[in-house]
N, C-alpha and C positions, 0 to 999 in steps of 0.2 A: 504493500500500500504506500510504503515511504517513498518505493523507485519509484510512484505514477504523479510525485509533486513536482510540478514544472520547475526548472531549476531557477526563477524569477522569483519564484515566491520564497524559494528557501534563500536567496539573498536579501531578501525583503525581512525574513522571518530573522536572521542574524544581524541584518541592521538593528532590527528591534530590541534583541535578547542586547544588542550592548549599548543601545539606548540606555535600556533600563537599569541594567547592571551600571550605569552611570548613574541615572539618578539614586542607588542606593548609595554609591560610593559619595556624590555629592551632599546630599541627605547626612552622612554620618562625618564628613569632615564639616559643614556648615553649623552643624550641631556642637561637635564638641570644640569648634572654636569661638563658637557664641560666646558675646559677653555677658556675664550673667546676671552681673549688676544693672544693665538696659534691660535686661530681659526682667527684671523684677520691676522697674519703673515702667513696663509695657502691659505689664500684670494688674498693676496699680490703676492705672489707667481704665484698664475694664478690655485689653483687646483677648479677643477668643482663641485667635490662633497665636498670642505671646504665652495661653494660659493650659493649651494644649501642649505647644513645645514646654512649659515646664514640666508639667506632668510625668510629658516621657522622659526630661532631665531626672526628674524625680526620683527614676528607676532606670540607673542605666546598664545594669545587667537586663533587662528584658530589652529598651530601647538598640541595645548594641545585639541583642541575640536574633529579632525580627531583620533587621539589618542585614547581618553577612550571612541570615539561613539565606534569606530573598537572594542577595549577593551570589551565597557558592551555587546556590542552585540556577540559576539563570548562568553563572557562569559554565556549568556541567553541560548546563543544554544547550551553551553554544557553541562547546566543544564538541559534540555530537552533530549538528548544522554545517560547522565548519569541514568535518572529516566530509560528509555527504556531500558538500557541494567540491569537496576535491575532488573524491571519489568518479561524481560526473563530469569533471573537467579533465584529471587525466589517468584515470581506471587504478585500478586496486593495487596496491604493494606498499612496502617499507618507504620508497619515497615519497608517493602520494600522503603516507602518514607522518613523514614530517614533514612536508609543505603547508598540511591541515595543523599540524602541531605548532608550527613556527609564525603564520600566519593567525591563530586564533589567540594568540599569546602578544602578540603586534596588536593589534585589534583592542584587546580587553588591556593593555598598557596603556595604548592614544586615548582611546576614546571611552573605556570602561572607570579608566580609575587615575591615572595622572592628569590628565586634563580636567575631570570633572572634579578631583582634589585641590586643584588648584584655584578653580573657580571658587572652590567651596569656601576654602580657608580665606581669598579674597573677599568675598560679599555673604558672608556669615548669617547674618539678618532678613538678609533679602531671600536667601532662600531655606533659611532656617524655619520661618515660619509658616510658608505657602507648604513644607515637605509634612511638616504635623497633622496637617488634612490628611496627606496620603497615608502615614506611616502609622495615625492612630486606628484608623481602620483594620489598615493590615495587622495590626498587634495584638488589635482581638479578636480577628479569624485565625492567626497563628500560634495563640496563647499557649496551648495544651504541649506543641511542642517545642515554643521557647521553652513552658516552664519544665518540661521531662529533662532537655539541654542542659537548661542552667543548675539542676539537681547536679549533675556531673560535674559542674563549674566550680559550684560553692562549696562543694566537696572538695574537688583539689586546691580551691583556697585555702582550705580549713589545713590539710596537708601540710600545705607550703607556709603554715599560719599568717596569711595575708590577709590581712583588715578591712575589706572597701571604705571609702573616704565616706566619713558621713557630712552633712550638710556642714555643721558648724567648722569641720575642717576648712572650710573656704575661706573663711574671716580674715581679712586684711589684718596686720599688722602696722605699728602707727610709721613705722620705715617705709613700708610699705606703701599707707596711704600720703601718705610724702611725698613721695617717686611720683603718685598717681596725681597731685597737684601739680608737681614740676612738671609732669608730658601732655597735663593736661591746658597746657597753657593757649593755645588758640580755643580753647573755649572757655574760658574762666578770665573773666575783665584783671587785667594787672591789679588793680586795687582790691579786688577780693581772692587775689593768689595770694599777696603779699600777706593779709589779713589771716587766711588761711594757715603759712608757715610758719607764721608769728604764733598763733596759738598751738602749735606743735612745740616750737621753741619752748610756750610757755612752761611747760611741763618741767622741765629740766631747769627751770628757774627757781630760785628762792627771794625774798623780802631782804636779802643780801645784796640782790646786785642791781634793785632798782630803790633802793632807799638813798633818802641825802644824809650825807654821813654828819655824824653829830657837830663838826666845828663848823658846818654853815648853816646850821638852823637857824633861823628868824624864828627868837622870841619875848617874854617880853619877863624884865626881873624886877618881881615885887618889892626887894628893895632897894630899887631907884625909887628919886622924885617923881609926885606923883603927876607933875607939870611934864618931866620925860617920858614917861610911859606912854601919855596920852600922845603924846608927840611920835614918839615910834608907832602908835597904833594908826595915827592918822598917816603915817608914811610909809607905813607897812605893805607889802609886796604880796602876801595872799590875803585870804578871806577867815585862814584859823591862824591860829599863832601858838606855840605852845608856850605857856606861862609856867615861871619856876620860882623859887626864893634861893637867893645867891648863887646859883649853880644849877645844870641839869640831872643834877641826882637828887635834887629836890622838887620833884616836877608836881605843881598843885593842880592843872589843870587846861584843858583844850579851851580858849577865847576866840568864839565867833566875832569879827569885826561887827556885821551887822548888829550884832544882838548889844552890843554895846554902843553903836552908834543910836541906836535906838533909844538904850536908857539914856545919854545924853542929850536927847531933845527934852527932855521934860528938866531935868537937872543936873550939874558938873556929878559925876561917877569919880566917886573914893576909892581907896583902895578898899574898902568891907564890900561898897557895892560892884567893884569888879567880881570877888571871890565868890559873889552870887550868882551871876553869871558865867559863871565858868562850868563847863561842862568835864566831867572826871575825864581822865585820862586813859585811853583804852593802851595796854599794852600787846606787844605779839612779840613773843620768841623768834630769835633770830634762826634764820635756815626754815620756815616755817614755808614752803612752794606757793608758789604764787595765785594759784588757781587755787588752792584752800582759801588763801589769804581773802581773793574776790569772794568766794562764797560768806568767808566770814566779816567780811563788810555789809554784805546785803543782809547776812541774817542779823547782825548787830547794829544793822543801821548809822552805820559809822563811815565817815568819811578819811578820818585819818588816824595813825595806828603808831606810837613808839615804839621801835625796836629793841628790844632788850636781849642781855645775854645773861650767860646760865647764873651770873650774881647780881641782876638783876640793874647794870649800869648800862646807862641809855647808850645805843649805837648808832641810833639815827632816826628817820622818821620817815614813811613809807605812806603814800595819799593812795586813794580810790584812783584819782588822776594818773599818777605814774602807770597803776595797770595797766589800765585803762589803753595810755599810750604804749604802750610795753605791745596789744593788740593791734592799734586802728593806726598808730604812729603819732606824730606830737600833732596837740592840737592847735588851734591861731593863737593864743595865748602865749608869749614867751616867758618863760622860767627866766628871772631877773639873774640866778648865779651860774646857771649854763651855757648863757651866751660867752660870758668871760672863761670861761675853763678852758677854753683854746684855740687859737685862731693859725689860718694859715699863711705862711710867708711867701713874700713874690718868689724866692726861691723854692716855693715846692714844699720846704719843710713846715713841722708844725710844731709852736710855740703850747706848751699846756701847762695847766696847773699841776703841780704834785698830785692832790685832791681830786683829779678828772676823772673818771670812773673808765675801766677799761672797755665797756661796752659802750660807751656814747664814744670811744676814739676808733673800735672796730667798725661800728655801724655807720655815721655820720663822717668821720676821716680818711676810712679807709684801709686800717690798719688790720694785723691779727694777730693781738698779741692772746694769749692763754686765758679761759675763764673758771679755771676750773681751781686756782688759789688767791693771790688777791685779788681786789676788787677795783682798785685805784691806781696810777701809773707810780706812786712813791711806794703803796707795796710790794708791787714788781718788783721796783729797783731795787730795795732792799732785802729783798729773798733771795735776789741774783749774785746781790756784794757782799751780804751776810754782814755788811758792816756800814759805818754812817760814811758815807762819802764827800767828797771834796767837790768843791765846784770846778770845774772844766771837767772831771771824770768824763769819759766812754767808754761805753761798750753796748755789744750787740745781745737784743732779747727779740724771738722769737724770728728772727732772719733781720728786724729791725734796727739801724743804727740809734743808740739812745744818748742826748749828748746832756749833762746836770750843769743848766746854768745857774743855778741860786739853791743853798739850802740853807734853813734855818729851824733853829729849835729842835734837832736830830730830827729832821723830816727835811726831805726834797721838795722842794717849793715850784719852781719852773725849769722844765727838761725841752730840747730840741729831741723831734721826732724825725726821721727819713723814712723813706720807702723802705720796701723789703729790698734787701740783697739778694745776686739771683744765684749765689752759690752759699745757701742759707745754714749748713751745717758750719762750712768752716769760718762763718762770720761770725757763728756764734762763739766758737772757741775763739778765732782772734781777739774777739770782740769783749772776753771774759779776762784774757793776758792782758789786754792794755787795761784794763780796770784795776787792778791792783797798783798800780804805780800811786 
């Protein structure tokens, strides 16, 4: 009955067999390169065939077993087509069966499985979705013998003690989701990338390295004149102040400007009725990570926070604001003692305070020097020299040339900065020999 089929159709009939054998092969490379995070905003959405193709993700031992049965078996029968139509081309024997053998293997390579793999893994989506029509159907007319199959499969998993990845295996990691902002940059506005890495940063941040260190606080000493006080308050640069009695280890309390300019309309404000006004003083442990830190401003309702350490002696003072900007970057407002911390010279280099925090000369100068010990450019210097140094000192920290032009009071006061060295080991060792001198 098979020699009475015109030999048109039996090329007609293995055109077809590797049609199809392509769309399985296409089907399963479109699938498993799907993204599967679109595919859950597709799902979200409400689309039928984004919620089909999960499904068969769902279970991809049976989605992969409908698959390559459909696959090997179309592939078998066009092994069988192909011999037949050599057969009536050039009659029976050992070469007619590798021409049918060499030839059906050409065939099911172009047009069965690398071409239609390649399409696949290209446009993922596009035809990941449209194949879930075809493939959910066939999964539940083929069920009984995927699921006989896959007894044997899950069995020699079990053998080999092989796990299948379950859902939760998928979960980005914050490294991870990192990578996935930085390549995701043609779709994410600069300003919400930036935003974005910034809050990953935040993690690995503590109330260490965005607080102002205790010798530039603005505040205000109850026993000054009480003609001074008012005087620094009216000239005061924020809207809180922290108020002390001789010293900041005597800290009485947080002073709202407002709240005081207020009691001052009705009458001059004493020093009793400052003290009334004063709001207690919230403290926060230093090292305390910054995204706690945010939380526990909202829940405290607090705006600004002394830092203290483990004896309980202030290190500085850490605002809602600094987070804040730590996230979304500075806001229009300039910070009156920031501006001065360091400026750049017509030669390129930069002028800074001892005082300058190492993270506003990494992010805003350009520099990168280490964050992971102090905090400021005079604790550098003196972790590198182990000793108080002399004004002209240099030497090189972190590929950086470091040059001490003023120190006072055993603290480095204003240093020259340069660019990185581009052979940053050995400037570092030069750069530590000429230090001693």
């Amino acid at each position: 009955m098979i020699d009475q089929i015109p030999l048109f159709w039996l090329v007609i009939t293995q055109a077809t067999l590797l049609l199809t054998s392509g769309f399985f092969s296409i089907a399963e490379t479109s699938m498993m390169a799907l993204n599967r995070y679109r595919l859950k905003h597709l799902v979200r959405q409400g689309k039928r065939s984004a919620r089909l193709t999960q499904d068969l993700l769902d279970h991809t031992d049976r989605l992969l077993g409908v698959i390559l049965l459909g696959n090997n078996l179309i592939n078998s029968a066009s092994t069988v087509v192909a011999t037949l139509i050599c057969t009536r081309l050039f009659g029976e024997g050992e070469v007619t069966l590798a021409i049918a053998t060499g030839g059906v293997t050409f065939g099911i390579l172009v047009f069965s499985e690398i071409t239609p793999k390649v399409i696949g893994a290209t446009y993922p989506e596009h035809i990941a979705l449209p194949s879930a029509y075809v493939l959910t159907p066939l999964l539940r007319i083929a069920y009984p013998v995927v699921w006989f199959v896959n007894l044997f499969v899950q069995g020699l998993l079990r053998l080999m003690t092989i796990k299948p990845r379950s859902e939760g295996d998928g979960q980005l990691s914050m490294e991870e989701l990192r990578t996935l902002v930085l390549e995701g940059g043609r779709f994410i506005p600069p300003k919400h990338q930036s935003i974005f890495l910034n809050l990953f940063e935040l993690q690995d941040m503590t109330v260490d390295d965005t607080m102002t260190p205790r010798g530039q606080l603005e505040g205000i000493d109850l026993e000054d004149d009480i003609e001074d006080i008012r005087l620094a308050i009216a000239t005061a640069h924020h809207t809180r102040l922290v108020v002390y009695e001789g010293g900041l280890d005597k800290v009485t309390g947080i002073l709202h400007v407002r709240k005081f300019l207020n009691a001052s309309r009705r009458e001059p404000v004493d020093k009793e009725g400052l003290r009334e006004i004063l709001r207690e003083p919230y403290f926060v442990p230093e090292g305390t990570p910054l995204l706690v830190q945010l939380t526990n401003f909202q829940e405290q309702m607090r705006h600004v926070g002394l830092v203290v350490d483990e004896y309980g002696e202030v290190l500085g003072l850490v605002t809602l604001q600094d987070i804040l900007e730590e996230i979304v970057g500075e806001f229009t407002s300039q910070k009156p003692m920031a501006g001065g911390l360091w400026r750049r010279e017509p030669d390129g280099s930069v002028i800074a305070e001892g005082a300058c925090p190492l993270r506003l000369l990494n992010r805003k100068a350009g520099f990168h020097f280490p964050l992971e010990g102090p905090k400021t450019i005079n604790g550098l210097v003196l972790e590198a020299l182990e000793a108080i140094p002399e004004p002209g000192t240099a030497l090189v920290i972190a590929g950086h040339p470091v040059e001490i032009l003023q120190v006072h009071d055993r603290m480095v006061k204003v240093v020259r900065l340069r660019e990185r060295k581009s052979d940053g080991k050995a400037a570092v060792q030069a750069g530590r020999a000429s230090s001693t001198r």
